[in-house]
VEXDREN-2710 file (C-alpha; in Angstrom, 1 decimal):
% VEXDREN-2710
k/r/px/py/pz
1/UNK/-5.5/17.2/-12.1
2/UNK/-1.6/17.6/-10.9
3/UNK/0.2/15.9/-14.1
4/UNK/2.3/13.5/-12.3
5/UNK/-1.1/11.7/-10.3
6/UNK/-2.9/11.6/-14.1
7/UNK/-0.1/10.1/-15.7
8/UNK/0.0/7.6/-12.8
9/UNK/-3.5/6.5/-13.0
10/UNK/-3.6/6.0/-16.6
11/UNK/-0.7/3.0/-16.3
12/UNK/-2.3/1.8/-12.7
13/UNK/-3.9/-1.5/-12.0
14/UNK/-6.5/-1.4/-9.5
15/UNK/-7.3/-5.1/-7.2
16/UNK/-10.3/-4.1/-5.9
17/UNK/-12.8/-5.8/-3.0
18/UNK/-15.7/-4.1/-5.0
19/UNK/-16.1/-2.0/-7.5
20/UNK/-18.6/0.4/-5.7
21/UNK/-15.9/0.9/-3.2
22/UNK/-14.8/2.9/-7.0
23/UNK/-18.4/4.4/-7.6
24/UNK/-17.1/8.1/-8.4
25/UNK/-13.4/6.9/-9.5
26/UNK/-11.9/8.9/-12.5
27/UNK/-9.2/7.9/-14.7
28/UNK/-8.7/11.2/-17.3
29/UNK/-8.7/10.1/-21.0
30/UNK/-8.3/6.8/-20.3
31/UNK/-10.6/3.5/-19.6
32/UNK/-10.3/2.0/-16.2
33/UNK/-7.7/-0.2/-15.6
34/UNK/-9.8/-2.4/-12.5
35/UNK/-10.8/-5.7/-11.9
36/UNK/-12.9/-6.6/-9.2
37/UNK/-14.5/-9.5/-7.0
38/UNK/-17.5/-8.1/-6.6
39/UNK/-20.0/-5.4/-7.9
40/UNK/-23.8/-4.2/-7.2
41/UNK/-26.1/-3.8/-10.2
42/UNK/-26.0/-0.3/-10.5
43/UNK/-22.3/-0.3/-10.9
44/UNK/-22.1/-3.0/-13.4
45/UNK/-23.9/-1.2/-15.9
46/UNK/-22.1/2.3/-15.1
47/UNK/-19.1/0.6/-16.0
48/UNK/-20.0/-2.5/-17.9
49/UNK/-16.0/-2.9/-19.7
50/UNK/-14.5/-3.1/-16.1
51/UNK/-14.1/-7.2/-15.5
52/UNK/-15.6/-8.3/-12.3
53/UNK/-14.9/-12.1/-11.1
54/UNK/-18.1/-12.6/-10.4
55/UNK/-19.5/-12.1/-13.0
56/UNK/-17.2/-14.2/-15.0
57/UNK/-18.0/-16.9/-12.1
58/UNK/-21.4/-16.0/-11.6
59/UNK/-21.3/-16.8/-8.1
60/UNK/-20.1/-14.4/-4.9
61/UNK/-18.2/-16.0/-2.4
62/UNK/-15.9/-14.7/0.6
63/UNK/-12.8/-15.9/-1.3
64/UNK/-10.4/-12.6/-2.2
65/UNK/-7.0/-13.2/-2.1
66/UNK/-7.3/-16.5/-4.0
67/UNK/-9.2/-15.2/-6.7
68/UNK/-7.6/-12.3/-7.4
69/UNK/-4.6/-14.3/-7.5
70/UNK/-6.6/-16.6/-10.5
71/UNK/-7.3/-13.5/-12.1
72/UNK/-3.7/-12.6/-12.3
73/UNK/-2.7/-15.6/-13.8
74/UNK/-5.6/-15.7/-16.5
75/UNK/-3.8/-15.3/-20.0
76/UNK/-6.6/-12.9/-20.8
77/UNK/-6.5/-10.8/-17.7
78/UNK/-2.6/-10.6/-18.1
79/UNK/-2.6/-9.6/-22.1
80/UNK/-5.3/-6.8/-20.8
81/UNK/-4.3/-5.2/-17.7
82/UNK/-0.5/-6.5/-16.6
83/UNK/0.8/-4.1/-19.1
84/UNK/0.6/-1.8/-16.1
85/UNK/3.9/-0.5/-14.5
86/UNK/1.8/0.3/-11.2
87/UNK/-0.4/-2.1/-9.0
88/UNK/-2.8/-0.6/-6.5
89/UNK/-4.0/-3.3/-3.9
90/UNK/-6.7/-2.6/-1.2
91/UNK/-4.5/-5.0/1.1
92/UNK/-1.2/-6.8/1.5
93/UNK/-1.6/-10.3/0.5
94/UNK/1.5/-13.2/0.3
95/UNK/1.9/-12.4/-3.7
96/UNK/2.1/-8.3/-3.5
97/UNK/5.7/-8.7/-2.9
98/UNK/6.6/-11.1/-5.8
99/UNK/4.7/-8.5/-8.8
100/UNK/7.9/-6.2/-7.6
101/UNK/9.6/-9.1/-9.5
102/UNK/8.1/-8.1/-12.3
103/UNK/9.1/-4.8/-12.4
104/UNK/6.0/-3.2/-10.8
105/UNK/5.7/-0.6/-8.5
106/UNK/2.5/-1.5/-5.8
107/UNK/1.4/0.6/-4.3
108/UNK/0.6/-2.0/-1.1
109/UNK/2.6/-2.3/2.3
110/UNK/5.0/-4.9/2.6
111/UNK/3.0/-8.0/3.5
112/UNK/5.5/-9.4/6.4
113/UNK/4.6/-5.9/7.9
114/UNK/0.9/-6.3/7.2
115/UNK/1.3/-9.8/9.0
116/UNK/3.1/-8.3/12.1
117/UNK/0.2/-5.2/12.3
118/UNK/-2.8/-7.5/11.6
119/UNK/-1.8/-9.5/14.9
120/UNK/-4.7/-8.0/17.1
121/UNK/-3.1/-9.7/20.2
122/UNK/0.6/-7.3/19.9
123/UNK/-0.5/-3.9/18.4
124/UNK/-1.2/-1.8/21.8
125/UNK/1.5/-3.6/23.7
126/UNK/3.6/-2.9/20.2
127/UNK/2.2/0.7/20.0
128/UNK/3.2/1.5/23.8
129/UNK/6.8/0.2/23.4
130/UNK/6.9/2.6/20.3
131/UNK/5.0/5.3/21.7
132/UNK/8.0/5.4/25.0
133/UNK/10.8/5.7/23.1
134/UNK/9.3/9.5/22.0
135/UNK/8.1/12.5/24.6
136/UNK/5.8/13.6/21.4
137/UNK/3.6/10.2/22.0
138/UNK/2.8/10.5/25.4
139/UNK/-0.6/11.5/25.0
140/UNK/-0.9/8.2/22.6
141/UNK/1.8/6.0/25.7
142/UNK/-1.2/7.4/28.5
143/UNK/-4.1/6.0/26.3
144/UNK/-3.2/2.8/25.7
145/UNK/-2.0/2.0/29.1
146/UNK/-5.4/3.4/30.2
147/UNK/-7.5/1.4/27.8
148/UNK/-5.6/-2.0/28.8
149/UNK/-6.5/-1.1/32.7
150/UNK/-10.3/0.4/32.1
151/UNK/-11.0/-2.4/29.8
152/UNK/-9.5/-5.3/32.3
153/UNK/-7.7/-6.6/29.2
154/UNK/-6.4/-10.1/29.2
155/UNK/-4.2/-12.1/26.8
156/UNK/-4.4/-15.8/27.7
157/UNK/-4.0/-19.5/26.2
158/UNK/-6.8/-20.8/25.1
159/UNK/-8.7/-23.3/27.9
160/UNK/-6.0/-21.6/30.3
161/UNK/-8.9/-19.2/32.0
162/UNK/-12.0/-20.7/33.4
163/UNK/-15.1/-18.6/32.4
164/UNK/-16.0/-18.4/36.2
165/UNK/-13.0/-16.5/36.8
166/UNK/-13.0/-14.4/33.6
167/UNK/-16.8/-13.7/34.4
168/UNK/-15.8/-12.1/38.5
169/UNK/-13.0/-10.5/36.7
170/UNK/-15.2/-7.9/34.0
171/UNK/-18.5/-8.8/36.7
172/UNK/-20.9/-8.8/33.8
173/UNK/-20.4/-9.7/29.9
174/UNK/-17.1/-9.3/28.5
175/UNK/-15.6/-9.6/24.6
176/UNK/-13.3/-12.5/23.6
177/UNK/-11.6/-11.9/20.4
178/UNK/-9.3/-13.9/18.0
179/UNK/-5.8/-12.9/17.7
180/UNK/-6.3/-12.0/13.7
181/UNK/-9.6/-10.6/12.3
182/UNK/-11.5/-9.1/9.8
183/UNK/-14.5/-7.7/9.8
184/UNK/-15.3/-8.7/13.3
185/UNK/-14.9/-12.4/12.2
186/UNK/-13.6/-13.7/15.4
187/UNK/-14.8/-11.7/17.7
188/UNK/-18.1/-12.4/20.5
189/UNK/-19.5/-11.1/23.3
190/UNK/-19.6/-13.6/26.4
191/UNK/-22.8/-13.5/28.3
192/UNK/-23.2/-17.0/28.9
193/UNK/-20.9/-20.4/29.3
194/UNK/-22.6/-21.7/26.7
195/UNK/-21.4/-18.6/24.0
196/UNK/-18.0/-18.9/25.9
197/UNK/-17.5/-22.5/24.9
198/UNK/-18.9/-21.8/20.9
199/UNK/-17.0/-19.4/20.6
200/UNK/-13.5/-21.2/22.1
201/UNK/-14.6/-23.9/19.4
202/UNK/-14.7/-21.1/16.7
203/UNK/-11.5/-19.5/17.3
204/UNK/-8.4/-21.3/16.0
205/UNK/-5.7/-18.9/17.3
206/UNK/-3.7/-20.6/20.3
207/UNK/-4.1/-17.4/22.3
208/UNK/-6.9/-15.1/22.8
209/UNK/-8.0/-11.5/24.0
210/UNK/-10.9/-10.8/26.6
211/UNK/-12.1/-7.1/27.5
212/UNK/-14.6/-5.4/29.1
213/UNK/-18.1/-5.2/27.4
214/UNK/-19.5/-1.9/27.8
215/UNK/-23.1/-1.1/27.2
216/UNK/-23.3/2.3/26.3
217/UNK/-19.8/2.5/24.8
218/UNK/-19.8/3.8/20.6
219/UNK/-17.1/1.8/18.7
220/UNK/-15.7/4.5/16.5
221/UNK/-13.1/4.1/13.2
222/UNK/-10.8/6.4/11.6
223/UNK/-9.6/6.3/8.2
224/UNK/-6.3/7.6/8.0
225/UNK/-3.3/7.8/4.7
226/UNK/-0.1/7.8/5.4
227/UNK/2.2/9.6/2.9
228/UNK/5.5/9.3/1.6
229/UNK/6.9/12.3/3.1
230/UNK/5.7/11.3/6.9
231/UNK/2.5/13.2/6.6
232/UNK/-0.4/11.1/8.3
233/UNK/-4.1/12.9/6.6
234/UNK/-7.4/11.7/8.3
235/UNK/-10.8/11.6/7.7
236/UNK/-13.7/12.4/10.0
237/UNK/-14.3/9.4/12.3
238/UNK/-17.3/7.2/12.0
239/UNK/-19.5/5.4/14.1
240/UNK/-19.2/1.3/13.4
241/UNK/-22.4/-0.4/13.4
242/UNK/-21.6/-3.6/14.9
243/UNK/-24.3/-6.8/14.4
244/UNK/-24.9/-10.1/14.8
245/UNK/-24.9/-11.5/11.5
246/UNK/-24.3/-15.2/11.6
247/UNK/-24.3/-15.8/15.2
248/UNK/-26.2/-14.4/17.9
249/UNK/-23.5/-13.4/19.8
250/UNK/-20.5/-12.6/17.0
251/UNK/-19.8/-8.7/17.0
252/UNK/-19.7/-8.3/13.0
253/UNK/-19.3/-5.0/11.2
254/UNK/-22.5/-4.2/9.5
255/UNK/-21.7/-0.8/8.1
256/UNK/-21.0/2.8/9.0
257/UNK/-22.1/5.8/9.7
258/UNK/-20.4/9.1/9.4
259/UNK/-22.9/11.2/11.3
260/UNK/-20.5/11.0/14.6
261/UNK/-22.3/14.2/16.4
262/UNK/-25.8/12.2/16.6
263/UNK/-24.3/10.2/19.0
264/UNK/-21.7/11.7/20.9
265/UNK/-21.3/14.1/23.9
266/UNK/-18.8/16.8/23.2
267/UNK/-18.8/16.1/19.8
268/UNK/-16.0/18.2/18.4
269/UNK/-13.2/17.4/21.3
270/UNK/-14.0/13.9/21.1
271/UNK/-13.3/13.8/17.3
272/UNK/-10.3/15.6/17.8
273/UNK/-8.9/13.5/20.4
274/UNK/-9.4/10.5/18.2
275/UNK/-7.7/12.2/15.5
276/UNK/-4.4/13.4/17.8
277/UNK/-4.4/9.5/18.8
278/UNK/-4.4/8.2/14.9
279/UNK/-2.0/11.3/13.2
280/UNK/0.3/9.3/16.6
281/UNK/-0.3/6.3/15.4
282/UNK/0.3/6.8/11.9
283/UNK/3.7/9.0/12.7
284/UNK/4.9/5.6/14.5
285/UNK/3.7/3.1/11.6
286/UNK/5.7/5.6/9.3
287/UNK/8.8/5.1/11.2
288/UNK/8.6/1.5/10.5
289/UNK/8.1/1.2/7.3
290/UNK/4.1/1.8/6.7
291/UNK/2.9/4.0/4.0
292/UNK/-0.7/4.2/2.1
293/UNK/-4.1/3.7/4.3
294/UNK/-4.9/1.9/7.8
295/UNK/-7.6/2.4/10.4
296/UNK/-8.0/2.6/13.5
297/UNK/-10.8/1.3/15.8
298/UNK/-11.8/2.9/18.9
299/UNK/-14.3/2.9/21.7
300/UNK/-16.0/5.8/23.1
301/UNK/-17.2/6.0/27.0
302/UNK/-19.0/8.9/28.0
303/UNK/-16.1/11.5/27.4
304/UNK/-12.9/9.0/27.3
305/UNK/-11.7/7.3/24.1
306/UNK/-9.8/3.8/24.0
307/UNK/-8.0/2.0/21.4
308/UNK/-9.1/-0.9/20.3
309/UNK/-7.4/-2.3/17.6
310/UNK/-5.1/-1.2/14.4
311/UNK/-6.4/-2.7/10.5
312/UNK/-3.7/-2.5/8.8
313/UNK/-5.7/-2.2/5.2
314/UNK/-8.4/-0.4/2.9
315/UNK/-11.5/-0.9/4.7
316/UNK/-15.5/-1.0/3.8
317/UNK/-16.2/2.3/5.5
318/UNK/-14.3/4.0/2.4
319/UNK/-17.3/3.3/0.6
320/UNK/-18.6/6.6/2.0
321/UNK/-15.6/8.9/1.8
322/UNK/-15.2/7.4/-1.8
323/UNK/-19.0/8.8/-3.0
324/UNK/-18.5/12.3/-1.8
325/UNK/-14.2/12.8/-2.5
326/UNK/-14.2/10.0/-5.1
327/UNK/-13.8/12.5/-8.2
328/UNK/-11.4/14.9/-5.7
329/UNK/-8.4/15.8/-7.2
330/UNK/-6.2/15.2/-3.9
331/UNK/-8.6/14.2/-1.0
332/UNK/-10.1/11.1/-2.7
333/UNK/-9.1/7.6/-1.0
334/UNK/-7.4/6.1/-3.8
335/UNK/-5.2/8.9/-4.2
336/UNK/-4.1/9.5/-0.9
337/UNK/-3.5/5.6/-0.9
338/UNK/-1.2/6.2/-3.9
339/UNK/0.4/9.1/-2.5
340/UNK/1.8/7.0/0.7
341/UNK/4.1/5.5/-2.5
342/UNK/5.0/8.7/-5.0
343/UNK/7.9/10.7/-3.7
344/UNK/6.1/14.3/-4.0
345/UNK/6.8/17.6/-2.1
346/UNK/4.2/19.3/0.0
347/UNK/4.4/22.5/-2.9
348/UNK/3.0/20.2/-5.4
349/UNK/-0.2/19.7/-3.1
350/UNK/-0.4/22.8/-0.6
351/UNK/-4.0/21.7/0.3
352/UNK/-2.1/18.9/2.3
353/UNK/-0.8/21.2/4.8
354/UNK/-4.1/22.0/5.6
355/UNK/-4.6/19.0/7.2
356/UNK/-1.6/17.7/8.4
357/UNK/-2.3/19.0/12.0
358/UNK/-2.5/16.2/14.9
359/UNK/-6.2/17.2/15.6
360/UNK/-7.0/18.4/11.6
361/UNK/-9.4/15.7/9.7
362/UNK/-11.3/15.6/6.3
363/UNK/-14.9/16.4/7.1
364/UNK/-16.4/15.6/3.9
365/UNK/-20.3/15.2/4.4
366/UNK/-23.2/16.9/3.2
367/UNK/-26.9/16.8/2.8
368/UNK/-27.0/15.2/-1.0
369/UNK/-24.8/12.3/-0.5
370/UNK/-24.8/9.0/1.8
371/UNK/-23.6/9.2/5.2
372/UNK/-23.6/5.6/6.0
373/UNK/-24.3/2.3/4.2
374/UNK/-26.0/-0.8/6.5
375/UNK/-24.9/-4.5/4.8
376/UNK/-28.2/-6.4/4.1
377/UNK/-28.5/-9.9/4.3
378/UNK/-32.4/-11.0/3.7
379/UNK/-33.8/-10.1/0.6
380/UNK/-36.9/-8.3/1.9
381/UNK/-35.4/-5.1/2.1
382/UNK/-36.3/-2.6/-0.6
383/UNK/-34.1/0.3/-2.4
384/UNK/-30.6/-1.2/-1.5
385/UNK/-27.8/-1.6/-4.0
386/UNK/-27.8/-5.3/-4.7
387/UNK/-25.4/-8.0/-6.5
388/UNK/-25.8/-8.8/-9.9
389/UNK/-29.2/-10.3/-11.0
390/UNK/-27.0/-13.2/-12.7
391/UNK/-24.8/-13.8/-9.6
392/UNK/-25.2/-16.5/-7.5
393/UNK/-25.0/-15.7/-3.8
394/UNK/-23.1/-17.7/-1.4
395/UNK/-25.0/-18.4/1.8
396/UNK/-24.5/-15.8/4.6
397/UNK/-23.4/-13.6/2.2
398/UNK/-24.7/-9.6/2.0
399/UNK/-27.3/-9.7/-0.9
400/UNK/-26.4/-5.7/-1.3
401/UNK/-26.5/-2.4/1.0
402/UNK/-28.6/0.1/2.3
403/UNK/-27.3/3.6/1.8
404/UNK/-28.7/6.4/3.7
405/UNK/-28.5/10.3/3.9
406/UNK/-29.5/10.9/7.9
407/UNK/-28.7/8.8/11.3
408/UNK/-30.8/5.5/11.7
409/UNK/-29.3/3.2/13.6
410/UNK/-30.5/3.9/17.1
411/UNK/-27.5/2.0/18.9
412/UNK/-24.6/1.1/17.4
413/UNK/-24.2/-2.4/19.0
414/UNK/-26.8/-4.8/17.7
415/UNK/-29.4/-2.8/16.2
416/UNK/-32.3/-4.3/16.0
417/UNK/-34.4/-1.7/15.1
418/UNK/-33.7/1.0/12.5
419/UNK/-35.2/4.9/12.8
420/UNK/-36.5/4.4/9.1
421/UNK/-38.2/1.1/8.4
422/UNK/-36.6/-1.3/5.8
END
């Protein structure tokens, strides 16, 4: 390993989600310096000295921010771990900033930036005013104006639209979505007045989106890293497998899959155009200020791709790249996070050129690792990775993941039946 990325890992912090989103992390010579909410089994005992929260609590809850923030203020955790001159965070929360304070480096993006990215209601309208000002992003300016018209989108207080006129406007079922969310928290599909007006009642935002539904549509994400030098390194696209969880009609992310071909027309351009449209994307969030890993979310119609929406953080789909790069020298995520803060030049990593190019990703699959993980949430499914057997789970919580090697979710949107029984 390249001296100055060892060095930096051995006096690195890591606030991490989960610790399997870590499964094939390497620190050389050194024990891990990670403490995590959550954890599966299996993890747990492969690294039994890392300190998980909930463990500790034995209970899992949706709380992250707030606990890790506990953590950091436990007079054990700090004697252990805050010794560390570099933090690594998985997302931008209110407190990043203040560990600067401290004299740490994170390796996080600034969280007022994270705030103005993670507004889902701004980022194409933000993205096309960005994209004008530069000849080089037409091809990104063309998209988004074409996305906003094919997919009727509206931005609109809330109780301003009637649903008779929203449903003659998209003639059919239509998405409304929240102006911030996570994990598809905050977002529905409207088929009925009655899922309109729940859903109105679940949203808090003042102002909301609405878009066309499209059947047949494949909702695609791209990892992406953007580097210190301007650089913007992307892995292969993956298809989003997108479930009601807790609501019949709340479009959740249920997992990934990375097997993009199985379900695509014109496989290879497609991937590449989605790749031109994120290296844009990333080239712009460089320019104001973004460095380490983001996402983007697309939607793909026959042979045309549209935006969706920007997450401005590390995401679950990482899982995957993480258990085939994770021990990578260079192309694992954690390091091309870290590298979006480490002033480097391009001759200390030449494999970086490599994939540079607008259209170049990461295609990191094969046959003996996962391609995809499915979140499970009964526990009458068999062979999954699940939570600690002295963990308490909160209600509506995952109870552990399905990994799996081939394709087996036969549509993307609401699956409701798998190609491989549970």
């Amino acid at each position: 390993m390249n001296n100055l990325l060892e060095n930096i890992l051995k006096d690195t912090l890591v606030l991490a989600k989960s610790l399997d989103l870590f499964d094939e992390f390497r620190v050389p010579g050194k024990d891990y310096n990670i403490i995590a909410c959550q954890s599966s089994e299996e993890l747990i005992k492969k690294y039994p000295n890392i300190y998980v929260d909930e463990v500790a609590q034995a209970q899992r809850t949706y709380s992250t921010s707030k606990r890790l923030l506990e953590m950091l203020q436990d007079p054990l955790v700090i004697k252990k771990y805050l010794n560390c001159n570099y933090i690594w965070a998985y997302q931008a929360y209110s407190w990043t900033n203040d560990l600067k304070y401290l004299g740490k480096r994170v390796f996080s993006i600034d969280y007022y930036l994270y705030l103005k990215l993670q507004n889902k209601l701004i980022q194409r309208k933000l993205l096309i005013e960005k994209s004008s000002l530069n000849n080089d992003y037409s091809y990104l300016k063309n998209n988004l104006i074409t996305s906003y018209k094919v997919l009727k989108t509206k931005i609109f207080q809330k109780q301003k639209i009637e649903y008779k006129e929203l449903k003659n406007t998209y003639n059919g079922d239509f998405v409304l979505c929240a102006s911030n969310s996570n994990g598809g928290e905050g977002v529905f599909k409207i088929s009925n007045f009655n899922q309109y007006e729940d859903a109105l009642r679940s949203i808090d935002s003042p102002v909301i989106r609405t878009e066309k539904f499209v059947k047949k549509g494949i909702p695609l994400n791209q990892i992406a890293f953007i580097m210190s030098n301007g650089i913007v390194v992307k892995y292969k696209p993956s298809v989003q497998i997108i479930k009601s969880i807790h609501q019949d009609n709340k479009m959740e992310y249920a997992g990934c899959d990375f097997s993009c071909e199985h379900y695509l027309r014109d496989d290879l351009d497609t991937l590449e155009n989605i790749t031109k449209l994120t290296d844009s994307i990333g080239k712009i969030l460089f320019k104001m200020g973004y460095r380490g890993t983001f996402g983007c979310d697309y939607l793909a119609m026959d042979n045309d791709i549209h935006f969706i929406e920007l997450n401005p953080r590390y995401q679950a789909s990482t899982l995957i790249p993480n258990l085939h790069l994770g021990n990578d020298d260079l192309l694992a995520p954690h390091i091309l996070h870290i590298l979006g803060f480490v002033d480097f030049s391009i001759e200390q990593f030449p494999a970086l050129k490599e994939y540079a190019c607008e259209k170049q990703f990461i295609n990191f699959t094969n046959k003996k690792k996962p391609i995809g993980f499915l979140n499970v949430y009964d526990t009458k499914t068999l062979n999954i990775r699940k939570p600690i057997k002295t963990v308490k789970i909160g209600q509506g919580i995952s109870k552990g993941y399905l990994l799996f090697s081939e394709p087996m979710i036969k549509s993307p949107y609401y699956p409701t039946k798998l190609r491989n029984s549970l």
